[in-house]
N, CA, C and O atoms as a GROMACS GRO file, in nm:
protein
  536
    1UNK      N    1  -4.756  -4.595  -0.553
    1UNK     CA    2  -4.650  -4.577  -0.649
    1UNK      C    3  -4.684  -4.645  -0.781
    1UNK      O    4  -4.659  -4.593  -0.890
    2UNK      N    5  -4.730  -4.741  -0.770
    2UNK     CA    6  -4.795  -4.820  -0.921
    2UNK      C    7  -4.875  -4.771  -0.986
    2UNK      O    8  -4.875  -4.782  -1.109
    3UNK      N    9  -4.967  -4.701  -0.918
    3UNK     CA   10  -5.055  -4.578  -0.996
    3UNK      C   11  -5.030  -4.497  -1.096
    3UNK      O   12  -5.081  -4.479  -1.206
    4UNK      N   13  -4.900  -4.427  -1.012
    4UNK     CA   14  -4.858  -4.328  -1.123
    4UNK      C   15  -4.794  -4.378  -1.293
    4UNK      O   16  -4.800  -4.329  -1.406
    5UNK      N   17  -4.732  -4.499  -1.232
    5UNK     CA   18  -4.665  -4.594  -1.374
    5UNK      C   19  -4.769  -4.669  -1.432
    5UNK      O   20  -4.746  -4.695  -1.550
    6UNK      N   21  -4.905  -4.723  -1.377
    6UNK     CA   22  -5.012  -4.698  -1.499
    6UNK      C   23  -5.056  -4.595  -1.520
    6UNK      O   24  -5.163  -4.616  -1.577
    7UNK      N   25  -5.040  -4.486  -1.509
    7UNK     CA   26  -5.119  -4.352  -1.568
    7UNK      C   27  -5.039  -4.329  -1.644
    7UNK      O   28  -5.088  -4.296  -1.752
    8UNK      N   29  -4.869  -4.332  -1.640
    8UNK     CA   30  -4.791  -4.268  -1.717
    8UNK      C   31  -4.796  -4.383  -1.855
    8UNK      O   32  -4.764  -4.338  -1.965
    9UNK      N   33  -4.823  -4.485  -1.847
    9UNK     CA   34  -4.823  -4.623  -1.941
    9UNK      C   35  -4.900  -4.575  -2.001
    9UNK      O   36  -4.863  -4.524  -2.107
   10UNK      N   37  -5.001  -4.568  -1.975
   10UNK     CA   38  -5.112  -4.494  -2.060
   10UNK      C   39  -5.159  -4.384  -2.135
   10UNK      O   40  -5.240  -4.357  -2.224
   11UNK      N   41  -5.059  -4.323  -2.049
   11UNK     CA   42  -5.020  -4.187  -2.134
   11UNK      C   43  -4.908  -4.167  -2.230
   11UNK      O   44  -4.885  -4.082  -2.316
   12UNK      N   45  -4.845  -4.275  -2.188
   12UNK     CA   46  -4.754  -4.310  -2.361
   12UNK      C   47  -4.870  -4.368  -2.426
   12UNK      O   48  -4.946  -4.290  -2.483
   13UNK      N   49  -4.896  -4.497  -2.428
   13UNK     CA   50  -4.996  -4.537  -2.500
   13UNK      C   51  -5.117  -4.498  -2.579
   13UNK      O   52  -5.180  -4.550  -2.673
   14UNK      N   53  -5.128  -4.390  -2.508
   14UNK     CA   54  -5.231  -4.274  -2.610
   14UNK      C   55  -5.144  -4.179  -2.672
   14UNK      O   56  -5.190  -4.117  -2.767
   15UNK      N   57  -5.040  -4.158  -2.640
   15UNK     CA   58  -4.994  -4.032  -2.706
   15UNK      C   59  -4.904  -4.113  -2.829
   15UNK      O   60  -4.865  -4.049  -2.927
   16UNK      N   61  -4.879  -4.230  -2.816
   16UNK     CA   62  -4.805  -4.262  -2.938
   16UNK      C   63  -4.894  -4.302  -3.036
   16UNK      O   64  -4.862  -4.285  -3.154
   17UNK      N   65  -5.057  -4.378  -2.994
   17UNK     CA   66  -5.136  -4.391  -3.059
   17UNK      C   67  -5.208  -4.261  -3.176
   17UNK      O   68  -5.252  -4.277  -3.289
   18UNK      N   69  -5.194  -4.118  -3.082
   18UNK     CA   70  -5.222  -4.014  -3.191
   18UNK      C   71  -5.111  -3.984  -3.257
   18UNK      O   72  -5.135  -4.001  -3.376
   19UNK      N   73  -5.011  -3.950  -3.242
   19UNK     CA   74  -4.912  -3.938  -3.321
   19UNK      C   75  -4.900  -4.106  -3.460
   19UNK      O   76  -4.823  -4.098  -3.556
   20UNK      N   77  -4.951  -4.181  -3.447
   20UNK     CA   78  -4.916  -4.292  -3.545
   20UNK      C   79  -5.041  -4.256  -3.640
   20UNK      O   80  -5.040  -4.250  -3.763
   21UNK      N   81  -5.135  -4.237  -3.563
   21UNK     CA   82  -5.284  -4.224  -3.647
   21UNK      C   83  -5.249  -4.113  -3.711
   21UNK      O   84  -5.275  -4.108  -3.831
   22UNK      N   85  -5.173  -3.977  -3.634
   22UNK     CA   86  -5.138  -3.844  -3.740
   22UNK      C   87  -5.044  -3.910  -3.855
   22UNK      O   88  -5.067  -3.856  -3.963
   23UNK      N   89  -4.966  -3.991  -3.862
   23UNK     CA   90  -4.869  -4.058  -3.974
   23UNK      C   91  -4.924  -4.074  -4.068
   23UNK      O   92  -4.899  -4.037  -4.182
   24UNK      N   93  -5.034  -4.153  -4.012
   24UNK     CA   94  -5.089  -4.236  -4.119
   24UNK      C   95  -5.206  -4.170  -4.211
   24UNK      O   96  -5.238  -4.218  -4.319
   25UNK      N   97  -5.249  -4.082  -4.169
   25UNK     CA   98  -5.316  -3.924  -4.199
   25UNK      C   99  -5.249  -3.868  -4.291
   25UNK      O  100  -5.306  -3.850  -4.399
   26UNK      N  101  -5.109  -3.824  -4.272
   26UNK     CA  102  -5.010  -3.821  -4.332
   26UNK      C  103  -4.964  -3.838  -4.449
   26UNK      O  104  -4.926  -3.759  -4.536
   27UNK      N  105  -4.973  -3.958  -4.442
   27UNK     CA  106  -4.899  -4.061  -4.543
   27UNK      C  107  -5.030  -4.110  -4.669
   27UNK      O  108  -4.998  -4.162  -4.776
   28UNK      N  109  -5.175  -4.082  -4.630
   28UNK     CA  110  -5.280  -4.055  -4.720
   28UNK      C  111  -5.283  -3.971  -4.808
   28UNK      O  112  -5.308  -3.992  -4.927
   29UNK      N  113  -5.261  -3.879  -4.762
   29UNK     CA  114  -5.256  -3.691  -4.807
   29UNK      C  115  -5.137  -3.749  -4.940
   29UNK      O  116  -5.152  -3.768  -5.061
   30UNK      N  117  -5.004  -3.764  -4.836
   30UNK     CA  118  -4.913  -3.834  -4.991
   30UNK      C  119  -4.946  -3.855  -5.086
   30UNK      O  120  -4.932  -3.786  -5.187
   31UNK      N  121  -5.020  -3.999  -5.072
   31UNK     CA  122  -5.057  -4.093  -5.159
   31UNK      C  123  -5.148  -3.988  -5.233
   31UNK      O  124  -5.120  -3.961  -5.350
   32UNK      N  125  -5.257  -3.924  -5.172
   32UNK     CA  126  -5.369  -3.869  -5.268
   32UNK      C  127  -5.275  -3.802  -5.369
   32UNK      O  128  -5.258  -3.840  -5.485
   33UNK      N  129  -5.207  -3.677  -5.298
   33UNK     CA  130  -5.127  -3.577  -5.396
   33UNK      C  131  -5.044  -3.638  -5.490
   33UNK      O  132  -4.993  -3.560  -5.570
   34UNK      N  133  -5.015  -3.769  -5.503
   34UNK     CA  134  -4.955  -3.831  -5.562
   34UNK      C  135  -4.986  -3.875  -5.690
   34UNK      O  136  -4.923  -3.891  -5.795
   35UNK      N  137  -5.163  -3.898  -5.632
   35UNK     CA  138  -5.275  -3.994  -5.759
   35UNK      C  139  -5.273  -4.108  -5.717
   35UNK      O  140  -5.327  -4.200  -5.780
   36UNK      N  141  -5.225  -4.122  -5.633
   36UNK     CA  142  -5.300  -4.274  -5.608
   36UNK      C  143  -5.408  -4.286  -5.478
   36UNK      O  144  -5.455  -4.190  -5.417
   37UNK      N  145  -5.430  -4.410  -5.456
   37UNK     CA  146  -5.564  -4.415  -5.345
   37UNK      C  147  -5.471  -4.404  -5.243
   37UNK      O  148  -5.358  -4.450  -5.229
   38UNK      N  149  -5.572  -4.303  -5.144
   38UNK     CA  150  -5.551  -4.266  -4.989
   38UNK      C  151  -5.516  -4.415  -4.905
   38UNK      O  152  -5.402  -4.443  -4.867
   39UNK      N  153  -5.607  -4.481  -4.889
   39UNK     CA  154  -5.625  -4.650  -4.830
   39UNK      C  155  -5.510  -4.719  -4.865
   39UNK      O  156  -5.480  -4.815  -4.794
   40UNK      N  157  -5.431  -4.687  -4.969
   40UNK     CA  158  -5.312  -4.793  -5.014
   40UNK      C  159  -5.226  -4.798  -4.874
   40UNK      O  160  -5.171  -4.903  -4.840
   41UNK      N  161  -5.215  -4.668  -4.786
   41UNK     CA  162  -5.100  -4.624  -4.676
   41UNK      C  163  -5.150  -4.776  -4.593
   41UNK      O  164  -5.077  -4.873  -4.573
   42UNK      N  165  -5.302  -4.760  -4.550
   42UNK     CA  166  -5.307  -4.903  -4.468
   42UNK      C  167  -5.269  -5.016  -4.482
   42UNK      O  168  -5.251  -5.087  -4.382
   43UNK      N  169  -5.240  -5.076  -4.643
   43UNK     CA  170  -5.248  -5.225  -4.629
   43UNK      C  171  -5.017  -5.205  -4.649
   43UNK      O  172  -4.933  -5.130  -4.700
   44UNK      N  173  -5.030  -5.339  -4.562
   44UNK     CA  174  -4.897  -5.360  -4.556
   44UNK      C  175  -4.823  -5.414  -4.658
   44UNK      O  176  -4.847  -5.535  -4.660
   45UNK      N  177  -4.743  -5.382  -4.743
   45UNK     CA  178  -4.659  -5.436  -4.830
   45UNK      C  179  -4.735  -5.378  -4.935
   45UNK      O  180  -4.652  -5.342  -5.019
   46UNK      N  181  -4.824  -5.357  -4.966
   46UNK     CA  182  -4.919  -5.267  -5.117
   46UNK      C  183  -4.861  -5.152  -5.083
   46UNK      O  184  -4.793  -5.110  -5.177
   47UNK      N  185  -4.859  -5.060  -4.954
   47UNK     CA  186  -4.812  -4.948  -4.901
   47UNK      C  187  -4.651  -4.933  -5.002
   47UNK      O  188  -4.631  -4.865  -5.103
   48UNK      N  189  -4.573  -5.009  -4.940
   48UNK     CA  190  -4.438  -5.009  -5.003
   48UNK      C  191  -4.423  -5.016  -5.172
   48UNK      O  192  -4.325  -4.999  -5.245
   49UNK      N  193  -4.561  -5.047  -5.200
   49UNK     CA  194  -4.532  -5.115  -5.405
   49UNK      C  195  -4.606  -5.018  -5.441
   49UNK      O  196  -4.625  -5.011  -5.562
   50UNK      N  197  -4.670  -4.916  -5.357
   50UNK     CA  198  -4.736  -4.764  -5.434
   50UNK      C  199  -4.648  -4.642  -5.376
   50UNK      O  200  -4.665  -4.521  -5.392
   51UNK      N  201  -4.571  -4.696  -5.319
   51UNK     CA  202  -4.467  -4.584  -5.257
   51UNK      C  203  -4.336  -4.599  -5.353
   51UNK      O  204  -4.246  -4.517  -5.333
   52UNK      N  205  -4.322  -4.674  -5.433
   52UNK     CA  206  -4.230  -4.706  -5.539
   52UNK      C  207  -4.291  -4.702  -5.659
   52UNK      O  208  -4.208  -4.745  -5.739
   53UNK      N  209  -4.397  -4.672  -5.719
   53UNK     CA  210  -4.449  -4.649  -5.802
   53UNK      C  211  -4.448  -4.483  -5.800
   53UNK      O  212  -4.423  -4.409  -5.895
   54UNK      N  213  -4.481  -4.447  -5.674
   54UNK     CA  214  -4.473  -4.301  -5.694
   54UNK      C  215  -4.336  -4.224  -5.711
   54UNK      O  216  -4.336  -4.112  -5.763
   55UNK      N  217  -4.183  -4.299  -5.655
   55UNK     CA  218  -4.090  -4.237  -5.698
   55UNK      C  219  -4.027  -4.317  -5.797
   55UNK      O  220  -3.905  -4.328  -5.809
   56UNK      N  221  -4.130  -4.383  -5.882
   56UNK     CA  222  -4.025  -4.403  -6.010
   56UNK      C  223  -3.975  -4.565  -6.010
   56UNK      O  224  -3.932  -4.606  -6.118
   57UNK      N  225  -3.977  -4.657  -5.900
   57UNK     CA  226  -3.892  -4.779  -5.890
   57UNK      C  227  -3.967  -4.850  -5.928
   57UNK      O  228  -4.086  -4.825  -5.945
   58UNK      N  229  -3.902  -4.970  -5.951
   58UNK     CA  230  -4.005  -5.115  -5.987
   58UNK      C  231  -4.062  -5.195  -5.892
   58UNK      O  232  -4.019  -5.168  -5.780
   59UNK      N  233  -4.136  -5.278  -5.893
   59UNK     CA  234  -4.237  -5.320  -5.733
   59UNK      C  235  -4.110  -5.458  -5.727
   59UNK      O  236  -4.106  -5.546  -5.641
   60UNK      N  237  -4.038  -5.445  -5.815
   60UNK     CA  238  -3.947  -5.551  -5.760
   60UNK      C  239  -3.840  -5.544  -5.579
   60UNK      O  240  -3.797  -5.621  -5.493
   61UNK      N  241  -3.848  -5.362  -5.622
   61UNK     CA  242  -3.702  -5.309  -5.500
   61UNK      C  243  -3.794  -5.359  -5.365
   61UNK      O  244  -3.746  -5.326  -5.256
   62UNK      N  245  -3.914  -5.429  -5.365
   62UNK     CA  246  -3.983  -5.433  -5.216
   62UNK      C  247  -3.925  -5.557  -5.198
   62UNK      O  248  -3.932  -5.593  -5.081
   63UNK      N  249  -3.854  -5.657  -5.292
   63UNK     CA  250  -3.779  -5.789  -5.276
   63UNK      C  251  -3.616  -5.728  -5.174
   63UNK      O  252  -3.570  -5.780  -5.072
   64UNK      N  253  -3.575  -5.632  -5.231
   64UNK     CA  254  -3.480  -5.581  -5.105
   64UNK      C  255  -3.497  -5.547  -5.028
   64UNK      O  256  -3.390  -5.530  -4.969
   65UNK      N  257  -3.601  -5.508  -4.953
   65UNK     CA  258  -3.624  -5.463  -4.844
   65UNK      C  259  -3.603  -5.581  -4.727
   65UNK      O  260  -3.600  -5.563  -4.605
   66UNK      N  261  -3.591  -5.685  -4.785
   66UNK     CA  262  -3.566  -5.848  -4.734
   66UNK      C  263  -3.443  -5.835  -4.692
   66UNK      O  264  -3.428  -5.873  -4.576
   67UNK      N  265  -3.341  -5.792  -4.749
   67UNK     CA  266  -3.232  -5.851  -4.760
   67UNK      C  267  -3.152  -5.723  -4.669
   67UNK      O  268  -3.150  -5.601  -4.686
   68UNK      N  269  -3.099  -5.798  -4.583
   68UNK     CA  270  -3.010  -5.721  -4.456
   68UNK      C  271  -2.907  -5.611  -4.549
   68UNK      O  272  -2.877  -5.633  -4.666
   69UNK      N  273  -2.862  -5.489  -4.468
   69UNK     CA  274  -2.813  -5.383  -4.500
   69UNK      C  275  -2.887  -5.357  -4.653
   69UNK      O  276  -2.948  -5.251  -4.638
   70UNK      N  277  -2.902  -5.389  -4.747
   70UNK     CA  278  -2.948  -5.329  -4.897
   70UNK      C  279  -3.064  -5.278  -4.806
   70UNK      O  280  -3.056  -5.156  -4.794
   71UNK      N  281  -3.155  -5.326  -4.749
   71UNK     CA  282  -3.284  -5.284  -4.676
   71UNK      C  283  -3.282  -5.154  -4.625
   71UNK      O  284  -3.387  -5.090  -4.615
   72UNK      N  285  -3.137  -5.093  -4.580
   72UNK     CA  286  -3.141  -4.987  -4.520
   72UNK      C  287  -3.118  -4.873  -4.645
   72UNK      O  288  -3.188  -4.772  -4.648
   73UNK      N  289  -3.021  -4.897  -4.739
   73UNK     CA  290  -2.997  -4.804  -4.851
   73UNK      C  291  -3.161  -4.819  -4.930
   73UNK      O  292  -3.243  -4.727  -4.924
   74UNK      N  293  -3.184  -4.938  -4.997
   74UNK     CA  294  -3.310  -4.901  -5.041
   74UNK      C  295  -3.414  -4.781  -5.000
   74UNK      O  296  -3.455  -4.700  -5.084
   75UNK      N  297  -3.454  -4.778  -4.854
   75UNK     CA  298  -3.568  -4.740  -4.766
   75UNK      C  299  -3.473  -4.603  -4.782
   75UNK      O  300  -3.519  -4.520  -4.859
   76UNK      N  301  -3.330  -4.568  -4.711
   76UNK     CA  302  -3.312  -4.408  -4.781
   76UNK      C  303  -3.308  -4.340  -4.885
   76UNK      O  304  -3.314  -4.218  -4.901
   77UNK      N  305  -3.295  -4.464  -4.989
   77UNK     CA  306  -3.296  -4.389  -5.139
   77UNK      C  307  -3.448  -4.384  -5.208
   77UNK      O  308  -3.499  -4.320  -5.300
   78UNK      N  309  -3.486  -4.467  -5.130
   78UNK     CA  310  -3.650  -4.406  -5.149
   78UNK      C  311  -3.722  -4.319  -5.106
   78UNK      O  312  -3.826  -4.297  -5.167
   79UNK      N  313  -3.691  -4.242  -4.990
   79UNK     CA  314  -3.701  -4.152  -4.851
   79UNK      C  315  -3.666  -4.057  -4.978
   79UNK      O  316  -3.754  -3.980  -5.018
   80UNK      N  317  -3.529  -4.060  -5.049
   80UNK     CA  318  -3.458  -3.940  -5.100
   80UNK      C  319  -3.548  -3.949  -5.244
   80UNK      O  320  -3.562  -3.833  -5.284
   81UNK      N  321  -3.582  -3.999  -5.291
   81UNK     CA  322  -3.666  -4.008  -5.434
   81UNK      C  323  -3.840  -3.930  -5.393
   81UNK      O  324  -3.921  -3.859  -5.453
   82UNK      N  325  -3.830  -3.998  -5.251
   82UNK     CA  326  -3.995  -3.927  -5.239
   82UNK      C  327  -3.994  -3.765  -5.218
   82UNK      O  328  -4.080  -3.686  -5.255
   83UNK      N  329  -3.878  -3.741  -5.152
   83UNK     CA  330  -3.859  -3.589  -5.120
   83UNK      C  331  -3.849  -3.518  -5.297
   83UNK      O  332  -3.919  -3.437  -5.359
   84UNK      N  333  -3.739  -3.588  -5.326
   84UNK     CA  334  -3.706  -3.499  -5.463
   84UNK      C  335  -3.885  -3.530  -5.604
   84UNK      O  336  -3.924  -3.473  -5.706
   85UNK      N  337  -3.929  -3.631  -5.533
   85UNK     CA  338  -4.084  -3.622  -5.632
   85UNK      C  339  -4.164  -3.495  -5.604
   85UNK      O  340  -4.218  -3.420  -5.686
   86UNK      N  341  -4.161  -3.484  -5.436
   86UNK     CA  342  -4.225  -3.323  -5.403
   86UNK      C  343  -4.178  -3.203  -5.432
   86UNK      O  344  -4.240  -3.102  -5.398
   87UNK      N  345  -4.049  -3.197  -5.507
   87UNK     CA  346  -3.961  -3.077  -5.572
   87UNK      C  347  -3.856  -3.031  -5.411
   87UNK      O  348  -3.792  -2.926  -5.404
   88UNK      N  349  -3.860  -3.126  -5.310
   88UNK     CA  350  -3.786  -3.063  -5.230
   88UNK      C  351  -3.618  -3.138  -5.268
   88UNK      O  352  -3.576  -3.210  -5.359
   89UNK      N  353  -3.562  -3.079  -5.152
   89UNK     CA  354  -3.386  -3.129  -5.185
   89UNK      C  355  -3.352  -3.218  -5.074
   89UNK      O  356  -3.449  -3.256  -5.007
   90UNK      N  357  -3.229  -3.263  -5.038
   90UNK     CA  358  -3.150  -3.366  -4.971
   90UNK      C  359  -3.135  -3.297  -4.810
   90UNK      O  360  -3.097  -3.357  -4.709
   91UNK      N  361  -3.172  -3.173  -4.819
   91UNK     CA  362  -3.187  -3.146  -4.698
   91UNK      C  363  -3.354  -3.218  -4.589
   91UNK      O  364  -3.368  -3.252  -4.472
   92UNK      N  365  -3.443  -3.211  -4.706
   92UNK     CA  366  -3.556  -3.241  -4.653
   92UNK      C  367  -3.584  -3.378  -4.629
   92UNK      O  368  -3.668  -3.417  -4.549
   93UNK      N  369  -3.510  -3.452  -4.701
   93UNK     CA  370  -3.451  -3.584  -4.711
   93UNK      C  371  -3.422  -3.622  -4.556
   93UNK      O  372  -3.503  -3.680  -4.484
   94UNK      N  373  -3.324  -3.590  -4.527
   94UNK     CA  374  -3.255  -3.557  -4.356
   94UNK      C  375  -3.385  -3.557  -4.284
   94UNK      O  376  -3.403  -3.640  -4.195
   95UNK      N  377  -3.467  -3.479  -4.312
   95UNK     CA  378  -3.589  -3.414  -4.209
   95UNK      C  379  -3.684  -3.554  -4.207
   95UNK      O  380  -3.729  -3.596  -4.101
   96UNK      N  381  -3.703  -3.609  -4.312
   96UNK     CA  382  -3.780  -3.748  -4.374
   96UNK      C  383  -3.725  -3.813  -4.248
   96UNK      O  384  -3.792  -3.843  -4.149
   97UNK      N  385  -3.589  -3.831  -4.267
   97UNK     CA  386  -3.542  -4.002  -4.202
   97UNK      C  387  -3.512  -3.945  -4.008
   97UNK      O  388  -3.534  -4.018  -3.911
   98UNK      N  389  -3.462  -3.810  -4.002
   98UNK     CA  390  -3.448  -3.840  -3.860
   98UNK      C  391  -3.594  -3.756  -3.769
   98UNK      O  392  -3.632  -3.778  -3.654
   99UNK      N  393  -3.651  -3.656  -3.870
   99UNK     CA  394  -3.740  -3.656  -3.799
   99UNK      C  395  -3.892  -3.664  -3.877
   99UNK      O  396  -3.948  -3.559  -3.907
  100UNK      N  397  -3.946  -3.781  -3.904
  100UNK     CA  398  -4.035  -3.806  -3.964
  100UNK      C  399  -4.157  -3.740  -3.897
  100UNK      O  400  -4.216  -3.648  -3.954
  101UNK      N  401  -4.181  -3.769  -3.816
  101UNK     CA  402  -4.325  -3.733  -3.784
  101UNK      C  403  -4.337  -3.552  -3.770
  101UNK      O  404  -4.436  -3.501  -3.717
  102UNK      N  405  -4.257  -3.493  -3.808
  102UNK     CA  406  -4.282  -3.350  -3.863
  102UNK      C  407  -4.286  -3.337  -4.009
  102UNK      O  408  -4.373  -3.274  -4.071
  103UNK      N  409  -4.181  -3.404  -4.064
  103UNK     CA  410  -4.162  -3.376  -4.224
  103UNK      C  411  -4.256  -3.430  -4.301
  103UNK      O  412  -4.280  -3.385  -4.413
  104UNK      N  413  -4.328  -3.551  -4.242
  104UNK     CA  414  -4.392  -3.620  -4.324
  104UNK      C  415  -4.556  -3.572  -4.340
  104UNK      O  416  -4.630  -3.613  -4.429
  105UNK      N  417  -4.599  -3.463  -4.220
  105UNK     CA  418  -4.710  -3.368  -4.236
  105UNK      C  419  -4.689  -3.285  -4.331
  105UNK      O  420  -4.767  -3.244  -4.417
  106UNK      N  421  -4.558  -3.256  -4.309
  106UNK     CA  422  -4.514  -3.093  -4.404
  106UNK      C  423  -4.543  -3.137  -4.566
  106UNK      O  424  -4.605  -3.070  -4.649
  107UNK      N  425  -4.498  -3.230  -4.579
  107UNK     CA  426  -4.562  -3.299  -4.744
  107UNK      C  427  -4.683  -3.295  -4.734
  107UNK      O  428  -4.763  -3.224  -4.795
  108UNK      N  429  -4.701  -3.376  -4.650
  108UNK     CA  430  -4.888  -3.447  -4.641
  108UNK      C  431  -4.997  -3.339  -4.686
  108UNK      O  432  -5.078  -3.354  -4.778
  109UNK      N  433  -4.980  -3.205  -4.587
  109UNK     CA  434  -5.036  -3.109  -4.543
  109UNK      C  435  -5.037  -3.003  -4.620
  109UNK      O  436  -5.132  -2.959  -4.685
  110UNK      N  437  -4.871  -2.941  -4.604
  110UNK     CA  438  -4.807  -2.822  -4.723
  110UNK      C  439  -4.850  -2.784  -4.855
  110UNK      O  440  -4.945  -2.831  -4.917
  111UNK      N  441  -4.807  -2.735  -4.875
  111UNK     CA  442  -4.813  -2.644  -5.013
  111UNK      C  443  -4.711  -2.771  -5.124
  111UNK      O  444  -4.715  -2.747  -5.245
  112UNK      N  445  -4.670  -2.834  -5.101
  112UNK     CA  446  -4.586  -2.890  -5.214
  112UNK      C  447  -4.609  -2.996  -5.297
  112UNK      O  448  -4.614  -3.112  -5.256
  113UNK      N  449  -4.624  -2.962  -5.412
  113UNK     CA  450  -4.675  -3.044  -5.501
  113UNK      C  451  -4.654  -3.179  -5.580
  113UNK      O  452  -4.540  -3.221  -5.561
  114UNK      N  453  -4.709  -3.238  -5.641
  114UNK     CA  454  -4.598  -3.404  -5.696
  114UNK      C  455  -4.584  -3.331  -5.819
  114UNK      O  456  -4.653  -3.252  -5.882
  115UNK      N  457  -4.428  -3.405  -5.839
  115UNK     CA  458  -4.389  -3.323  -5.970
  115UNK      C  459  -4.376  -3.435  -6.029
  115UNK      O  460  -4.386  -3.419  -6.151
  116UNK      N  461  -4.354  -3.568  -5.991
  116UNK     CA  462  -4.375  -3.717  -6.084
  116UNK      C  463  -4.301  -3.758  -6.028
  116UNK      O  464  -4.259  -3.694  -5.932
  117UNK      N  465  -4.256  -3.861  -6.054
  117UNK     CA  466  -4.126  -3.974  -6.029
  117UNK      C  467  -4.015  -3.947  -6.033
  117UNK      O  468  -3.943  -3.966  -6.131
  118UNK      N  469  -3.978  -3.893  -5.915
  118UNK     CA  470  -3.804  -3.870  -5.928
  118UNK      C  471  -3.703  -3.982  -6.009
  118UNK      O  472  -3.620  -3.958  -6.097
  119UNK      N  473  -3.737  -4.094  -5.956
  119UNK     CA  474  -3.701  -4.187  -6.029
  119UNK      C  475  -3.635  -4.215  -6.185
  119UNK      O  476  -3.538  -4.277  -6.228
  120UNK      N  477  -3.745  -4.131  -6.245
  120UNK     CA  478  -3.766  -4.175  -6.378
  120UNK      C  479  -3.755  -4.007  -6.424
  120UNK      O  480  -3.830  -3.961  -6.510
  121UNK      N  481  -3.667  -3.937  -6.365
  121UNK     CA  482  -3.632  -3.792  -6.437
  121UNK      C  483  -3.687  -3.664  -6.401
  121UNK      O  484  -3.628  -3.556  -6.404
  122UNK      N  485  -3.823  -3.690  -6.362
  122UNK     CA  486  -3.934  -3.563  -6.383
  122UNK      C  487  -3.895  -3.546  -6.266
  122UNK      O  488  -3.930  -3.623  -6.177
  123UNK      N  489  -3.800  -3.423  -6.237
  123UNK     CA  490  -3.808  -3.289  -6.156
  123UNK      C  491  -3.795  -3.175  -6.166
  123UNK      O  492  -3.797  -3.096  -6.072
  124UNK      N  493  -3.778  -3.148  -6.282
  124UNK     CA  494  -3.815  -3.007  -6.328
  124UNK      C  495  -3.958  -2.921  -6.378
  124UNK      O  496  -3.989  -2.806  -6.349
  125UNK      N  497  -4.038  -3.033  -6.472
  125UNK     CA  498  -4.161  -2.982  -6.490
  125UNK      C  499  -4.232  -3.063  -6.374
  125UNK      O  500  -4.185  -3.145  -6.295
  126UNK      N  501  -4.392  -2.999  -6.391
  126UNK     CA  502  -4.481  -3.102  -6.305
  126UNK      C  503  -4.516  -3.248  -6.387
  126UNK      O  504  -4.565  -3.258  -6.500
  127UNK      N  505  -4.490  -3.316  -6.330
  127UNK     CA  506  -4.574  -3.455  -6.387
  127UNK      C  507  -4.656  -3.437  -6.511
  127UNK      O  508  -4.612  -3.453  -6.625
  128UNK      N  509  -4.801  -3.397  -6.474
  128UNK     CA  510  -4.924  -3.362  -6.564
  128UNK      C  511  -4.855  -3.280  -6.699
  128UNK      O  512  -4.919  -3.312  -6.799
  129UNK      N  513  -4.757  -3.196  -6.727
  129UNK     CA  514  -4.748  -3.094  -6.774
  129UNK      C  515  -4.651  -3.167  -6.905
  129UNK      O  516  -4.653  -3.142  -7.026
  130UNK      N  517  -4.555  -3.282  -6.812
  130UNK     CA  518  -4.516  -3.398  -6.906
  130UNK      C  519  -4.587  -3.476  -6.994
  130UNK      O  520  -4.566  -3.487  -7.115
  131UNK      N  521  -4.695  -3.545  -6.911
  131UNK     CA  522  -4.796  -3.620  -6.964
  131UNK      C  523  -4.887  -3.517  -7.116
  131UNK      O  524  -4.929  -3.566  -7.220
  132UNK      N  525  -4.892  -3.402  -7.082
  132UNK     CA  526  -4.947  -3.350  -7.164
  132UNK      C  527  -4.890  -3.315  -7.287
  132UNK      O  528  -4.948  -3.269  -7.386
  133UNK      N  529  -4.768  -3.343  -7.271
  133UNK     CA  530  -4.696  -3.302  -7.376
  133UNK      C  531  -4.677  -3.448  -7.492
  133UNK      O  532  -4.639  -3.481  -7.605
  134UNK      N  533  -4.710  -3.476  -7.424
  134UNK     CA  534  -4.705  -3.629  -7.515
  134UNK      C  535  -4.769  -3.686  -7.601
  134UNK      O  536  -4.734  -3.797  -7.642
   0.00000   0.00000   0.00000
């Protein structure tokens, strides 16, 4: 009988291991389509201050992420800033927070492009198309 509950241990253990490594695969692709470096997704806390750079916030909002309940609105209103940077809506938003490890390929992977910093306005033209105008 112990057999089967290390085989099955292990078979979580690998299967959550590919699914985290697909995340983080993922979450490169982001970053690239974004313009910034792929590698930022690995390091911890740089991850969060180029993930706020890309929707627009100041590397200050990673100081809330400290602070009980603001921690939770921050992390969705950033969830909702990263969706609306890819030109998607508040529905995809939803898809971000309850089911990440589909939505977050569908960026990674997809057809959808960075349109700039939700943050800071740009969702109507592309990013580049701003910059050029300048």
């Amino acid at each position: 009988m112990e057999d089967y509950s290390v085989f099955a241990s292990g078979l979580f253990l690998v299967f959550g291991l590919a699914i985290s490594l697909f995340l983080i695969i993922a979450q490169w692709k982001i970053f690239e389509k974004a313009g910034k470096p792929g590698w930022a997704c690995l390091v911890p806390f740089y991850n969060i201050i180029v993930l706020l750079e890309i929707v627009g916030k100041p590397w200050w909002w990673l100081l809330l992420m400290f602070v009980p309940i603001a921690n939770i609105v921050v992390g969705i209103w950033a969830i909702n800033l990263l969706s609306k940077s890819f030109g998607k809506d508040e529905g995809f938003t939803l898809g971000l927070l309850f089911l990440s490890f589909i939505f977050y390929p569908i960026l990674g992977f997809g057809s959808a492009e960075y349109k700039g910093p939700a943050g800071l306005g740009f969702q109507n033209e592309s990013y580049s198309e701003i910059l050029d105008q300048e």
